[in-house]
C-alpha positions in Angstrom: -18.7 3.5 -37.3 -19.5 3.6 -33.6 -21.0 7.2 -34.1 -22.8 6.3 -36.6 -24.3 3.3 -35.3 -24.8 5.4 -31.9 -26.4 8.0 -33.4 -28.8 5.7 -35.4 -30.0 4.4 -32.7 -31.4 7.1 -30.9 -28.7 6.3 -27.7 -28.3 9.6 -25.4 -27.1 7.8 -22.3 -24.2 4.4 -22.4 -24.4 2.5 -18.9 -20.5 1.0 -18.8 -18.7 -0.3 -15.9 -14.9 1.2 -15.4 -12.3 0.1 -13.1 -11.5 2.8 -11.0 -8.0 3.8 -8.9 -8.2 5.3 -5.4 -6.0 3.0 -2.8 -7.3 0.4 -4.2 -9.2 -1.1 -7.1 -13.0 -0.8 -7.9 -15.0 -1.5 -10.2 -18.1 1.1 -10.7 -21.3 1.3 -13.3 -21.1 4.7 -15.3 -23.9 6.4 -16.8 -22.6 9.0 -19.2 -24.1 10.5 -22.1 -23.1 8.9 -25.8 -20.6 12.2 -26.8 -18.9 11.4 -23.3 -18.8 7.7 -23.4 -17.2 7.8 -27.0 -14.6 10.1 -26.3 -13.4 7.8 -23.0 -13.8 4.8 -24.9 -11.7 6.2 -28.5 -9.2 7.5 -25.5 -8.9 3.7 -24.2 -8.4 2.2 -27.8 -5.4 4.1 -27.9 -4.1 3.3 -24.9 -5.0 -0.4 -25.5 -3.1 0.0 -28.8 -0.2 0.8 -27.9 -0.2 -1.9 -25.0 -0.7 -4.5 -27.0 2.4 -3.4 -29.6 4.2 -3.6 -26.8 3.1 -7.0 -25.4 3.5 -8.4 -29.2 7.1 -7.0 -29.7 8.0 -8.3 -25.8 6.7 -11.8 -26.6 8.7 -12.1 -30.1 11.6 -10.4 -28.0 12.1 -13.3 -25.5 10.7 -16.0 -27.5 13.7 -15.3 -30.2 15.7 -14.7 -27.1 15.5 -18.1 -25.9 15.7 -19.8 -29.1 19.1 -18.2 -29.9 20.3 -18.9 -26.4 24.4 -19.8 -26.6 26.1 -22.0 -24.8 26.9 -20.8 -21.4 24.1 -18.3 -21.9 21.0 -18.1 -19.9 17.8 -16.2 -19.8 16.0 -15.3 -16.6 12.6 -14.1 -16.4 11.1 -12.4 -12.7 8.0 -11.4 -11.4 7.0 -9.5 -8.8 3.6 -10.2 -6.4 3.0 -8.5 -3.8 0.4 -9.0 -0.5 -1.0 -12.4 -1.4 -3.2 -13.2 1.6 -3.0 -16.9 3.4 -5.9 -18.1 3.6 -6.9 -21.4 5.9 -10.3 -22.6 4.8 -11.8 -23.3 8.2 -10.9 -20.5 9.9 -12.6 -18.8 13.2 -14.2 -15.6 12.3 -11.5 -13.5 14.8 -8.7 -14.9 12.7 -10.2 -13.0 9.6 -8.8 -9.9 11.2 -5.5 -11.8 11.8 -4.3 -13.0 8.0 -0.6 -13.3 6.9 0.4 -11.5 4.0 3.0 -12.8 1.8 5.5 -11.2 -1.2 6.4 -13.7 -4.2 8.9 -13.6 -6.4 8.8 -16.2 -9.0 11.3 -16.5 -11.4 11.8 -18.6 -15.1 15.5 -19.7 -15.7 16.0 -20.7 -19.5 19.5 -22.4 -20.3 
């Protein structure tokens, strides 16, 4: 339906935005023409597809997981963030160059 609707209305160029992976993470505007565009964006649906069977079946996994919990039995859930910057609101602008990094690891404990 996309090609159609593309193709109906005269599009030859799609401007997009797209994250983008080097070292770190940008975001970037795209100009590509239509064919191009809707092969990337068929290639995501996939992807996002299959992601979100995943999620779904995860989510169903714990939550029956903790409902079905025994006695004695626990259930424990960790995350991992890494470099979260301190901040102080006020700062001097030399003690921009100066900030404290920090690694979290929260974790959920059902029981």
């Amino acid at each position: 339906k996309i090609v159609s609707f593309i193709d109906a209305s005269l599009v030859d160029t799609i401007e997009f935005k797209q994250w983008t992976m080097t070292d770190r993470a940008n975001l970037e505007t795209r100009v590509l023409p239509a064919e191009d565009f809707i092969q990337i964006f068929m290639e995501s649906l996939k992807k996002l597809q299959v992601h979100d069977f995943v999620a779904k079946k995860q989510s169903k996994f714990v939550t029956a997981t903790k409902e079905n919990l025994q006695q004695g039995e626990f259930l424990v859930i960790a995350d991992f963030s890494e470099n979260y910057s301190a901040v102080i609101q006020d700062e001097i602008q030399s003690y921009h160059w100066c900030s404290t990094q920090t690694t979290i690891h929260p974790f959920m404990c059902y029981y």
